[in-house]
C-alpha positions in Angstrom: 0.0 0.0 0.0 1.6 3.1 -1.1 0.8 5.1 2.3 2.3 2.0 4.4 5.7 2.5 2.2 5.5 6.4 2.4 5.0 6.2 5.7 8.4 3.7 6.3 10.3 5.9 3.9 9.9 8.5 6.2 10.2 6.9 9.3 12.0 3.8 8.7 8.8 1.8 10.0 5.1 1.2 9.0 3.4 4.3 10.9 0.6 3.9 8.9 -0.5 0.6 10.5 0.5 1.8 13.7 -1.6 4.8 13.6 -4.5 2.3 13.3 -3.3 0.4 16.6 -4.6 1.5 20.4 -2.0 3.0 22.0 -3.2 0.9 25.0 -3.4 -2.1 23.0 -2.8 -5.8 24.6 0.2 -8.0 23.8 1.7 -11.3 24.6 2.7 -11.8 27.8 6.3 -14.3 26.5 7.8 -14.3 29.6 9.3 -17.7 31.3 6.5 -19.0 33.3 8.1 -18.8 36.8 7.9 -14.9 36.5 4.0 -15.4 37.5 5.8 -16.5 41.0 8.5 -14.2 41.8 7.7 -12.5 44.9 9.6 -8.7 44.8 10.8 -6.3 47.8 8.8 -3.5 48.7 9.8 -0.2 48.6 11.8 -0.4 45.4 13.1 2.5 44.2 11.5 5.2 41.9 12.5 5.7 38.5 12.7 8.1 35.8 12.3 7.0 32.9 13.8 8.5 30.0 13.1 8.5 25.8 15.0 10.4 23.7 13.8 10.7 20.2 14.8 12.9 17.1 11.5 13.0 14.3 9.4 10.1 15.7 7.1 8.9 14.5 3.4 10.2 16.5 2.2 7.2 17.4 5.0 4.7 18.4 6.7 7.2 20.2 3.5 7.8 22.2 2.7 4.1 22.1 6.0 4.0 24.3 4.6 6.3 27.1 1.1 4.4 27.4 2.9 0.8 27.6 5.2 2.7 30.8 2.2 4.1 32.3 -0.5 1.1 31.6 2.0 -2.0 32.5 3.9 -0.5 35.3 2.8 0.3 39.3 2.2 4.4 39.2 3.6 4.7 42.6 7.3 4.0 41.3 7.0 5.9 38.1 8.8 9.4 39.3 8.5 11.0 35.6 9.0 10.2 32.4 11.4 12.6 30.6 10.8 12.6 26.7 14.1 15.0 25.7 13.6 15.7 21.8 16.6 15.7 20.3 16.5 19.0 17.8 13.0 17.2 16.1 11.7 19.7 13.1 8.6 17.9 12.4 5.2 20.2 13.2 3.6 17.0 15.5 6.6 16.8 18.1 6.5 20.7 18.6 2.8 21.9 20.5 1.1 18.9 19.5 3.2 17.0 21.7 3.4 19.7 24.5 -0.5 19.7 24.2 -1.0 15.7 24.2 1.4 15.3 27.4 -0.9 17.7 29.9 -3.2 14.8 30.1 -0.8 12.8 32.5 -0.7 15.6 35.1 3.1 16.6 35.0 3.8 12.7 35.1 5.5 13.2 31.7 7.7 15.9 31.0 9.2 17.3 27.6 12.8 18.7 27.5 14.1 20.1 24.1 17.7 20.6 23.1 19.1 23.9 21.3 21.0 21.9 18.6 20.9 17.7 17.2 22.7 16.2 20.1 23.1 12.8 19.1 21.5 10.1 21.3 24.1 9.7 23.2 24.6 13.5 24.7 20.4 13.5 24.3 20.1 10.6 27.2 22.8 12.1 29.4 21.1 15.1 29.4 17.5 12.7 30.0 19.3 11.3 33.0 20.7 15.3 34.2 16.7 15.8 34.4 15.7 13.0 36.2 14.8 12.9 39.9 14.0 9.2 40.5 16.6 6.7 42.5 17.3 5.0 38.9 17.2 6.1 35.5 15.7 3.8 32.9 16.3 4.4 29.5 14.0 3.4 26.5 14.2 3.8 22.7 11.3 5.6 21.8 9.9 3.0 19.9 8.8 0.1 22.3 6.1 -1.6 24.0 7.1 -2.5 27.8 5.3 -5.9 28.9 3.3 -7.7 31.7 5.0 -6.6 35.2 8.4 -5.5 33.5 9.2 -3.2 36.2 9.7 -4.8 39.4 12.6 -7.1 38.3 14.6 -4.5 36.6 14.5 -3.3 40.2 15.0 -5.4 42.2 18.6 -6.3 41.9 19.4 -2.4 42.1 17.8 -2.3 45.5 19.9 -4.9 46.6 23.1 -3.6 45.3 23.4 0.2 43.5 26.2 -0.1 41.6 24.1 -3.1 39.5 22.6 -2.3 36.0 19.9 -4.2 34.6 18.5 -4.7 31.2 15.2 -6.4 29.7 15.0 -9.4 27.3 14.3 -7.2 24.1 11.7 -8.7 22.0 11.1 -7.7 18.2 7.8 -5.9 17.2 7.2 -6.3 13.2 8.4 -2.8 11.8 5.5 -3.1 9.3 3.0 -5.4 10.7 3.6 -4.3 14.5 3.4 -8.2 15.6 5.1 -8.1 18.7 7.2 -11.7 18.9 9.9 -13.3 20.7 13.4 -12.8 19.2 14.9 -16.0 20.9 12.0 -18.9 20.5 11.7 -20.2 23.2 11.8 -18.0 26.9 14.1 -20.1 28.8 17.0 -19.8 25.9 19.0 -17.1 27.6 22.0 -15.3 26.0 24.3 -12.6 27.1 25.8 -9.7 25.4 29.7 -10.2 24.2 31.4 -8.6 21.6 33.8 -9.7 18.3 37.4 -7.5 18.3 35.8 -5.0 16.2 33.2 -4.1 18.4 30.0 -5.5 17.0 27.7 -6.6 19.8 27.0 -10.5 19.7 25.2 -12.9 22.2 26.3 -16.0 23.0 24.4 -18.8 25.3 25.0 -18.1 29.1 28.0 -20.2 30.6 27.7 -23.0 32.8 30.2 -21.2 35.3 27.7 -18.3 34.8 24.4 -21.1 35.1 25.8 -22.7 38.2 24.9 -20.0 40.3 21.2 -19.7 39.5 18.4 -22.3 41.3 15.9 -20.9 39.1 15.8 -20.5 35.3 14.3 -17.4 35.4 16.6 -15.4 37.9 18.8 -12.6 36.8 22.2 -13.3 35.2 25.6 -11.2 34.7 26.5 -10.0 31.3 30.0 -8.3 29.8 28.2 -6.1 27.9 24.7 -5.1 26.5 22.8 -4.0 23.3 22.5 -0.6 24.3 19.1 0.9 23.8 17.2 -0.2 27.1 18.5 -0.4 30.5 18.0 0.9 34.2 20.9 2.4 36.6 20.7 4.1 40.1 20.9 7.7 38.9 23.3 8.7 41.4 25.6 5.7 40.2 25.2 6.7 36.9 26.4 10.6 37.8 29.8 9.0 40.0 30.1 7.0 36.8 30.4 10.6 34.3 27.0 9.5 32.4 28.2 9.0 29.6 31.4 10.2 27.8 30.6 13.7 27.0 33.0 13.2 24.1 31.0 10.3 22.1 28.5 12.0 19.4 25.7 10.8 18.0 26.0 7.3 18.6 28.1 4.0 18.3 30.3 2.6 21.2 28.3 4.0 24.3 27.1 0.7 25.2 31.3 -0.6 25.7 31.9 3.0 27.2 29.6 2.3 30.0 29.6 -1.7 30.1 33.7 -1.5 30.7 33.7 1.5 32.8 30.6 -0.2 35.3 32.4 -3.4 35.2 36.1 -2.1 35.5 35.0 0.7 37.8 33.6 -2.1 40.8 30.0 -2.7 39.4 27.9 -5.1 37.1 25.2 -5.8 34.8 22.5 -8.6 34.6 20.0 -9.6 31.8 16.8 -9.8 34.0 14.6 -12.7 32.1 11.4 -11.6 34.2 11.5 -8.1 32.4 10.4 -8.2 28.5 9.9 -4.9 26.4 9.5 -4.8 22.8 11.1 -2.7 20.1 11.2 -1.9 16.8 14.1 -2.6 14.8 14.3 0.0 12.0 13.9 -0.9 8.2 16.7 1.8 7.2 17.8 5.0 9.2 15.5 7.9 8.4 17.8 11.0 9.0 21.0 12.0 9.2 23.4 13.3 11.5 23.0 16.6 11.0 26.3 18.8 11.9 28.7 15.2 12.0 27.5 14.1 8.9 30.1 13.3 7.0 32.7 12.5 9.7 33.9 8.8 11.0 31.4 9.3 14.0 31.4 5.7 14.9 35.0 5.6 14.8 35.8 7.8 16.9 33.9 7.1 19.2 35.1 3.3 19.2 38.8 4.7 19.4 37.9 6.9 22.4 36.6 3.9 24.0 39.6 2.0 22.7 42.5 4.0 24.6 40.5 4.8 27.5 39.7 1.0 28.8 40.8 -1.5 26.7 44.8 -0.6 27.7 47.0 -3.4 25.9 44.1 -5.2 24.3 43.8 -2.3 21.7 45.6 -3.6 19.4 43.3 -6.6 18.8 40.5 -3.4 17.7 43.4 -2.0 15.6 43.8 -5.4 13.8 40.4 -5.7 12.8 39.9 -1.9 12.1 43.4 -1.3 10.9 41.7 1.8 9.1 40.8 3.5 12.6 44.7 3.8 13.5 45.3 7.5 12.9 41.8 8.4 13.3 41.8 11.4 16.4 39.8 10.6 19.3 39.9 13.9 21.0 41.0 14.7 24.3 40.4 11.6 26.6 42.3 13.2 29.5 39.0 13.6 31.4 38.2 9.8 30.9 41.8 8.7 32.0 41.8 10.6 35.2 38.2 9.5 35.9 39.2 5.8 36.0 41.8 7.3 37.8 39.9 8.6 40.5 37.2 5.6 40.5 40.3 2.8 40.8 39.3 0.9 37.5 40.7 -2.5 37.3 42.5 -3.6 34.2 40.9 -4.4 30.6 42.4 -7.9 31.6 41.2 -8.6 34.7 37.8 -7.2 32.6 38.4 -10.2 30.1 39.6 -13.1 32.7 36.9 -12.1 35.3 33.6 -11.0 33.2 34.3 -11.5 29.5 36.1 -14.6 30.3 33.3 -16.5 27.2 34.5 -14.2 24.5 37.5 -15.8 23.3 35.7 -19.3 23.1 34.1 -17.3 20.1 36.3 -14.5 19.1 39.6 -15.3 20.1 42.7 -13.0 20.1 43.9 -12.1 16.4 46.7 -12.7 14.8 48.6 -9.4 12.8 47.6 -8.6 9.7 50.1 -9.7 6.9 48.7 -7.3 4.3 45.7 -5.2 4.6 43.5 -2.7 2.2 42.4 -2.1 -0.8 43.6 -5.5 -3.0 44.2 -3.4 -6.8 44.5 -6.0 -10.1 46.7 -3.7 -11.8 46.0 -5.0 -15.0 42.1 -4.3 -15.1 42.0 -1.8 -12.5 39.8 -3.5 -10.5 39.6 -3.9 -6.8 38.4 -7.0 -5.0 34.7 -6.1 -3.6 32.7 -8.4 -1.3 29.9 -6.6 -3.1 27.6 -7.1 -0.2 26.3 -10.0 -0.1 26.1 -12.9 2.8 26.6 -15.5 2.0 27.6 -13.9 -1.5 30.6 -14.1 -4.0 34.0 -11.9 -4.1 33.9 -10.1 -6.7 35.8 -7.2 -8.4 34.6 -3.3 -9.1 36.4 0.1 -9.7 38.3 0.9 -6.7 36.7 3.8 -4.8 39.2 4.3 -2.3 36.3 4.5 0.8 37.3 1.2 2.1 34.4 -0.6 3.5 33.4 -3.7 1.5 37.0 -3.2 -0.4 39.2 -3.1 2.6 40.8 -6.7 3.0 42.6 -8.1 5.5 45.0 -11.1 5.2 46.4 -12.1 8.6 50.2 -13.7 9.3 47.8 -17.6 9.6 45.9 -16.9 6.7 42.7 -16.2 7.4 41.3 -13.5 4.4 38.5 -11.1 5.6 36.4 -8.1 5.2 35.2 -6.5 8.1 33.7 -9.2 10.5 33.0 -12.1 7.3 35.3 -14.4 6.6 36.6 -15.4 2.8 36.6 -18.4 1.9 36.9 -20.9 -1.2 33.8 -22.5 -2.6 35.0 -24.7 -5.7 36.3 -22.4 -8.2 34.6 -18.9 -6.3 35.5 -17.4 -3.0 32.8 -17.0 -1.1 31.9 -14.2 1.9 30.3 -16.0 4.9 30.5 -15.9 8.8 33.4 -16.8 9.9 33.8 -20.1 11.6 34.1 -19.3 15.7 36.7 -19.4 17.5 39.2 -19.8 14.0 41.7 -17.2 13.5 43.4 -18.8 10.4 42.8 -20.1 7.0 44.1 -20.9 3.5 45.6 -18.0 1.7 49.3 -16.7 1.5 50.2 -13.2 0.0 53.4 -13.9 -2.1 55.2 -10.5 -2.6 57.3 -11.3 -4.6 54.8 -13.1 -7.9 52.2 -10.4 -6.3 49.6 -13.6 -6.2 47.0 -14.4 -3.3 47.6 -17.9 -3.0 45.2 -20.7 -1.9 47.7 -23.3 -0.5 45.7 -26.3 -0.7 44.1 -25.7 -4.0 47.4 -24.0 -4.9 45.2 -22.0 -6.6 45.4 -17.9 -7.1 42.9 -15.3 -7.2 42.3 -14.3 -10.4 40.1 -11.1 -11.7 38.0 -13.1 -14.3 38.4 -11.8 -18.3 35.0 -9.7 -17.9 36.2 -7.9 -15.3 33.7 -8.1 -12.6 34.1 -11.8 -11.1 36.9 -13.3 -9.3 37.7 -16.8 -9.4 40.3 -19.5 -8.7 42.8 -20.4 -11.2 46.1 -22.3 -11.3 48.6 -20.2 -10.0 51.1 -18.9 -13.2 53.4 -16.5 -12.4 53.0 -14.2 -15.8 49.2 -14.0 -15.5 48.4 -10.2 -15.1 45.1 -10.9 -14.1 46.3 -12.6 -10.6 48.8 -9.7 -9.4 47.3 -8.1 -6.6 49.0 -4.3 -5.0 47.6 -3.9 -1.3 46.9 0.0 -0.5 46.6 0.5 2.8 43.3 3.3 3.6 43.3 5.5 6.8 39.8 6.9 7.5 40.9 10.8 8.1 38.6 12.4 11.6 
């Protein structure tokens, strides 16, 4: 329908179905069954919680306020802080101020001079707040059947614990809410791959061993990001967030290292479920950083604050990020300073201990960038697709799906996929855990990308476009390869 796709176009999910859905509408309660039995202290504390949103849509952002205030107990909601992030569309401006009288000065709006970023936009959310924990939400979720309580409960009993919801999927153009993981007793925890993409990985036995009851909380190294609760005043010893990360990418390892490193923890509470909706493309852009390797600086400020010797493990697998600027991290280095932060590898032996079952420590890179066939041109090009074929296309000089990396044990990648021979193709695919090496040897000297099994070379097929194995011979132009290395400039 074509006011379903304008409608995702310009928001990046189906407002037009969810403008015909109550905003008090019922969902599934998916929750493991003991949750019907927990028993919770009283007197928890009150929370703020806090949505920051930049051009929502109308009605999933306010389809995130009436799930708070329908599904939760109204004596521990403090306030809910909606802080628009530099919005320019006409029904977040007195619309919204309008619609929000109705809750009595139970939900607040706070508005920022200039685009933020979602980082700077929740730390100024949590500078606002007044309850004993701020809870953060995305501004496009659905929080479930008695979510509240458990996130909680583990705070009361130690501050210095955050806690974060099983995240179920709602349909970004149907609006079906649905379990992500199947079934409600498969519990996974949030790890990470060495260049900093948030995985999940099934909860350890050392980590099961501790729990009588499927259902109670468990610790985590790290977490998706979007929705979690903190003590407030925790939060503030803590620095919020990094003042220096914009927009966002790498907040969620800024604050899971520094609580962690810094004498505190996280848990995944299975007893606490709130929907979200995952985004079909992003909608806007990034207004005064456009244009800049936001992401990347932020990861490298993360980098050389906590990660200390284990940077260069990021470095390998973003070689591109080395001279990218992070700023001034002074304030961050004297904060773990001040706080006594234990060690990135106490952080790895003592909480991330499961990462390197999966993603274990990489080897150097032998030879790493753009991969030119100086006879057509060309430069190898994972051209996008998983599982999909290497191919070959006009080097751009951007990087991205053109930045290879050979390591010193052979394995051949491009960013976090692995390349790997498939008969006479080569073949992007995940890469096989806990493998660091593979098949392929860079010969400088014949200038040849050598499969040394097949003993086999890469070669740029005649057309052009395709890359294929052949038998290795030393006077084929078509299988030279010239590695440019590519620095992303900040």
């Amino acid at each position: 329908m074509a006011a379903g796709r304008a409608a995702e176009k310009e928001f990046g999910f189906n407002t037009y179905v969810s403008d015909m859905i109550s905003m008090n509408r019922t969902i599934p309660d998916i929750r493991p069954k003991e949750c019907k039995h927990w028993d919770y202290p009283e007197n928890l504390p009150t929370v703020s919680v806090v949505i920051v949103f930049h051009n929502e849509g109308w009605t999933p952002l306010l389809r995130t306020v009436h799930s708070v205030l329908l599904r939760s107990p109204p004596e521990l909601i403090e306030q809910i802080v909606m802080v628009d992030d530099d919005s320019d569309k006409p029904h977040l401006k007195e619309k919204l101020d309008k619609y929000v009288t109705r809750f009595n000065g139970k939900v607040i709006v706070v508005r920022t001079e200039q685009r933020e970023g979602l980082i700077n936009a929740r730390s100024i959310g949590a500078k606002h707040s007044t309850g004993e924990v701020v809870l953060f939400l995305d501004a496009h979720c659905e929080v479930n059947t008695n979510w509240l309580p458990p996130l909680l409960a583990p705070i009361k009993q130690n501050r210095k614990v955050m806690t974060v919801p099983v995240i179920d999927g709602i349909d970004s153009n149907s609006w079906e809410y649905r379990s992500v993981y199947g079934s409600p007793n498969a519990h996974h925890s949030g790890i990470f791959e060495w260049g900093l993409l948030y995985k999940e990985t099934q909860i350890t036995e050392r980590e099961s061993g501790h729990r009588k009851h499927t259902s109670q909380p468990f610790r985590s190294p790290t977490h998706a990001g979007g929705l979690f609760a903190i003590n407030r005043l925790w939060f503030k010893e803590l620095g919020y967030y990094d003042e220096g990360l914009q927009i966002w990418g790498g907040e969620q390892y800024e604050l899971s290292f520094k609580i962690w490193q810094c004498g505190g923890g996280i848990v995944f509470v299975p007893c606490s479920h709130v929907g979200h909706v995952y985004r079909s493309h992003m909608p806007y852009g990034f207004g005064k950083f456009s244009g800049k390797p936001v992401i990347s600086i932020n990861m490298m400020r993360v980098v050389k604050t906590w990660m200390d010797d284990y940077s260069k493990y990021y470095l390998t697998r973003e070689p591109q990020a080395a001279h990218v600027n992070p700023g001034d991290i002074s304030a961050q280095l004297a904060l773990r300073d001040k706080l006594q932060c234990k060690s990135f590898k106490w952080y790895m032996e003592n909480v991330a201990y499961d990462v390197l079952q999966s993603y274990p420590l990489l080897p150097p890179n032998d030879v790493w960038g753009e991969a030119r066939n100086p006879a057509t041109g060309k430069c190898l090009d994972r051209m996008g697709g998983i599982p999909g074929p290497l191919g070959a296309s006009g080097c751009h000089g951007y990087g991205g799906n053109q930045l290879i990396r050979l390591n010193v044990q052979g394995q051949m990648a491009q960013g976090e996929w692995c390349l790997t021979a498939n008969g006479i193709r080569i073949q992007a695919n995940h890469c096989v855990k806990g493998t660091v090496n593979g098949n392929w040897i860079y010969d400088r000297n014949t200038q040849q990308i050598q499969h040394n099994t097949k003993r086999m070379c890469v070669t740029v097929s005649e057309s052009g476009s395709d890359v294929i194995l052949e038998t290795c011979t030393k006077d084929n132009q078509r299988q030279k390869f010239v590695w440019k290395e590519y620095y992303q400039a900040s």
